[in-house]
Steps between C-alpha positions, in 0.01 A plus 500: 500500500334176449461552113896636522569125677242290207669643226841474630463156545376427161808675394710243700283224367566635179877524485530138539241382282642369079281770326398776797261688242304216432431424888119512574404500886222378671363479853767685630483613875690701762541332868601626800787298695638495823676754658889553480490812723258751645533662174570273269292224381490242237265530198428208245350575109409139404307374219567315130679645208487342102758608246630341192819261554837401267295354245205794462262337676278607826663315775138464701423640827782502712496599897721796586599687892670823506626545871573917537464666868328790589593798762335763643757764607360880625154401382587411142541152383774372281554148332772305350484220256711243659425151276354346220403140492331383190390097548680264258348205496797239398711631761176475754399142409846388647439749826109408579461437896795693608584840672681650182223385259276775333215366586608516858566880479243636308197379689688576841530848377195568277272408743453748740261837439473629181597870514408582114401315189649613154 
């Protein structure tokens, strides 16, 4: 399942990137969350992504958090891809220090215990 949840989340990462087959990904991890039920549970894939932008260009290493959830129902576990946030780094210069910035989200979430590497 955890390969299922790495590449789904590239995927996501993917679909709102300028030039998705061009995307290169690197250090690129999956991290368990907190709870939401007894059987549910948050899971994090976290990690960089480079693709070429509007002008053809690699963009440069840019930090990326896929939020999905994962539950285990009758022994056999099932996730969902639930959000893709892909940093942009204009619209987090005029965000830095609060709640809603990037920053902000992505370490509180990609810090916990690594579950898989890709």
């Amino acid at each position: 399942m955890e390969d299922q949840a790495l590449s789904s989340a590239e995927e996501a990462v993917k679909s709102q990137l300028k030039d998705s087959s061009s995307a290169i990904f690197e250090d690129v991890r999956l991290v368990y969350g907190a709870p939401i039920t007894n059987e549910t549970r948050w899971m994090y894939t976290c990690g960089y992504v480079n693709s070429r932008n509007s002008f053809g260009a690699m963009a440069g290493r840019t930090r990326f958090v896929v939020y999905q959830s994962a539950t285990t129902l009758n022994g056999k576990r099932y996730f969902s891809t639930d959000l893709a946030y892909v940093e942009d780094p204009v619209e987090e210069e005029a965000r830095v220090g609060t709640p809603a910035s990037f920053d902000s989200q992505h370490w509180k979430n990609c810090d916990g215990p690594v579950i898989k590497t890709a």
